[in-house]
C-alpha positions as CSV (number, residue, x, y, z in Angstrom):
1,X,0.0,0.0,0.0
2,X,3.1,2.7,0.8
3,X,4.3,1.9,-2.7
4,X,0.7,2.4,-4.5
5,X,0.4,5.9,-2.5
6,X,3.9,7.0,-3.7
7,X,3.0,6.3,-7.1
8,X,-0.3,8.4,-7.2
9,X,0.5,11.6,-5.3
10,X,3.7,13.8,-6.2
11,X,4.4,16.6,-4.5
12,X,4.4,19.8,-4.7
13,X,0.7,20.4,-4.4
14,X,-1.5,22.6,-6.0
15,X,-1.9,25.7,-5.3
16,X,1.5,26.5,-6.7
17,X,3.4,29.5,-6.0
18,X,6.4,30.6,-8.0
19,X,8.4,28.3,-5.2
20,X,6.7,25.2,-5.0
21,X,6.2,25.9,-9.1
22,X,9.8,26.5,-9.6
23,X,10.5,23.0,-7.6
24,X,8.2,21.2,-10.0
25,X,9.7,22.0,-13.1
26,X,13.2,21.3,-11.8
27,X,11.7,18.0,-11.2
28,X,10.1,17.7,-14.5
29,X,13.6,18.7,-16.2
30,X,15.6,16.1,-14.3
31,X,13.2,13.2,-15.3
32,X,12.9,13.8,-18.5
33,X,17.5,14.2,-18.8
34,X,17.2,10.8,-17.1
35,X,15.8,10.0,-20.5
36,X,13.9,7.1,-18.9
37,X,10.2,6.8,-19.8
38,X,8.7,4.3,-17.1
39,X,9.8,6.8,-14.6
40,X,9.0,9.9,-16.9
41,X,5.1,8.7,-17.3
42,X,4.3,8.0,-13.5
43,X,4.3,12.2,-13.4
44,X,0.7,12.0,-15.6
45,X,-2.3,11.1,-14.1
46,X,-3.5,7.8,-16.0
47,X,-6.1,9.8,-18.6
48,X,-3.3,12.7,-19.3
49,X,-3.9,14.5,-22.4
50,X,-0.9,16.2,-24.4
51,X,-0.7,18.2,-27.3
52,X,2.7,17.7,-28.1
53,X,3.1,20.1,-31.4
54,X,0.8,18.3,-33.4
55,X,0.5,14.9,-31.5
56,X,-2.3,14.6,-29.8
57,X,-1.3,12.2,-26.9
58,X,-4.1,10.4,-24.4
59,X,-3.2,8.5,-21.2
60,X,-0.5,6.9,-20.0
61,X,0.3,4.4,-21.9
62,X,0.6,7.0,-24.9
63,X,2.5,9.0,-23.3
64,X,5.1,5.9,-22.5
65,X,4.8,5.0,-26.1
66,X,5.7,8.5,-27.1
67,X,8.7,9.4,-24.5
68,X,10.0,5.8,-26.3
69,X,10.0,6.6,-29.8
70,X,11.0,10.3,-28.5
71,X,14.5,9.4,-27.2
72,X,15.1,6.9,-29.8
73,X,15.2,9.4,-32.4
74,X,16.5,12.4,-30.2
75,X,20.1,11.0,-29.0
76,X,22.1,12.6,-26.4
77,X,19.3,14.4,-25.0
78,X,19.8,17.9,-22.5
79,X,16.7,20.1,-21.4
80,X,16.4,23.0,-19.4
81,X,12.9,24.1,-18.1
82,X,12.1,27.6,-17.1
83,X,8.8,28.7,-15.3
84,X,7.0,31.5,-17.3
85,X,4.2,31.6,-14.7
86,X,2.4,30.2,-12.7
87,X,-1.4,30.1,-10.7
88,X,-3.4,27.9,-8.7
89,X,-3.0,24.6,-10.8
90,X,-1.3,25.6,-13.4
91,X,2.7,26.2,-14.5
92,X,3.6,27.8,-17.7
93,X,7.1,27.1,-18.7
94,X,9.6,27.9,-21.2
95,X,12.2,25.1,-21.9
96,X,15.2,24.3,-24.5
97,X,16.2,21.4,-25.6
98,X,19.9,20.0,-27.2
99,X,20.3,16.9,-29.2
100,X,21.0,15.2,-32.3
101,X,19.7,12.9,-34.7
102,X,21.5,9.8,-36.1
103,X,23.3,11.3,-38.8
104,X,24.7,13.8,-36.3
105,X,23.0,16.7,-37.5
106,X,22.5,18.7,-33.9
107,X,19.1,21.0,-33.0
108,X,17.7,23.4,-30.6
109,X,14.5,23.0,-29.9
110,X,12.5,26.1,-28.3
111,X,9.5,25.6,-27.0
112,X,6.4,26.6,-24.4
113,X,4.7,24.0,-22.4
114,X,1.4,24.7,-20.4
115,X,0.4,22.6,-17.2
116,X,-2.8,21.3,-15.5
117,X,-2.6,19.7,-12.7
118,X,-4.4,17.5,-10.4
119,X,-4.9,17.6,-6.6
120,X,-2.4,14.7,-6.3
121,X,0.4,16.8,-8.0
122,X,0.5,14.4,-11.4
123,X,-0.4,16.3,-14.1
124,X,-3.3,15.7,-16.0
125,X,-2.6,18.3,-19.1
126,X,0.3,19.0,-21.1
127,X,0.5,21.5,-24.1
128,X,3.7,22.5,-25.4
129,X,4.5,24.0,-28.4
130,X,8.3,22.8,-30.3
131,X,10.4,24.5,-32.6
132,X,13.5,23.0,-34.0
133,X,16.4,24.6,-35.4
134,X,19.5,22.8,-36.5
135,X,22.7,24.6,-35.2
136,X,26.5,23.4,-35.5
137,X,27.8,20.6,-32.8
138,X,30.4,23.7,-31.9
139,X,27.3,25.7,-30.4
140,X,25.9,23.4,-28.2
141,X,25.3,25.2,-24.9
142,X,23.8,22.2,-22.9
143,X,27.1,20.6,-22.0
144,X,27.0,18.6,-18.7
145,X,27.2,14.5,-18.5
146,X,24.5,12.2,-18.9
147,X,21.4,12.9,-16.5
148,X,20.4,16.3,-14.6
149,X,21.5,19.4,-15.0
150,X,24.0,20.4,-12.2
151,X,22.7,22.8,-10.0
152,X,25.9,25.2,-10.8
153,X,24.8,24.8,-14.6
154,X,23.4,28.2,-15.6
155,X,19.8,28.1,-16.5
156,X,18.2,30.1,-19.9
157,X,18.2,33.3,-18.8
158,X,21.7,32.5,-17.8
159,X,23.0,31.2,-20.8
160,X,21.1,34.3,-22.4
161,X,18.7,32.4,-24.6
């Protein structure tokens, strides 16, 4: 039963404030660099609906299917998540994304994500909005290992993007 609890309430709670929202997309940025879509899709309640650019992704078992084919194609994946805003049950975030595709061409994606969630801290709406540019390996900004950012990594205001 302690194990079927942790899986269905992730916290921080709703109502946000720019905190408790600021906490939850650092936590949302270092599960998805873990690249690692089991643990990526217990964030979503089990109906989550996504509008990933022009995907239109329901549940959770979508959603698993999606984050697989995802980091298949985009290989040595680094984001960075940035809250726009945030109220009551809802985050608004701004995030970039590094990586490349198997012939080694290199992007930036740019995008804006909207979030709805539920009392029990998964999130039951996703909306984000993607736009990929190719740019040179030699400007890659998003340089750390494998996995999470480091905290003393700059952000995107930071990095001035």
């Amino acid at each position: 039963p302690q194990f079927v609890v942790a899986m269905t309430r992730k916290p921080p709670f709703p109502p946000f404030t720019l905190e408790t929202a600021q906490q939850k997309a650092r936590m949302a940025e270092n599960a998805w660099n873990s690249k690692d879509p089991d643990k990526v899709s217990l964030a979503y309640t089990e109906d989550s609906f996504w509008r990933n650019r022009s995907e239109f992704i329901h549940g959770r078992a979508e959603i698993l299917a999606f984050l697989q084919r995802k980091w298949a194609k985009e290989l040595d994946y680094k984001l960075i998540k940035e809250v726009w805003a945030c109220s009551g049950n809802r985050i608004a975030v701004r995030f970039q994304y590094e990586w490349h595709d198997a012939e080694g061409q290199w992007f930036r994606a740019h995008g804006n994500e909207n979030w709805e969630f539920a009392e029990n801290g998964l999130m039951r709406r996703r909306e984000a909005s993607i736009n990929d540019v190719p740019i040179a390996e030699g400007d890659r900004l998003f340089t750390w290992g494998d996995g999470p950012r480091p905290d003393d990594f700059p952000g995107l205001t930071e990095l001035g993007l």
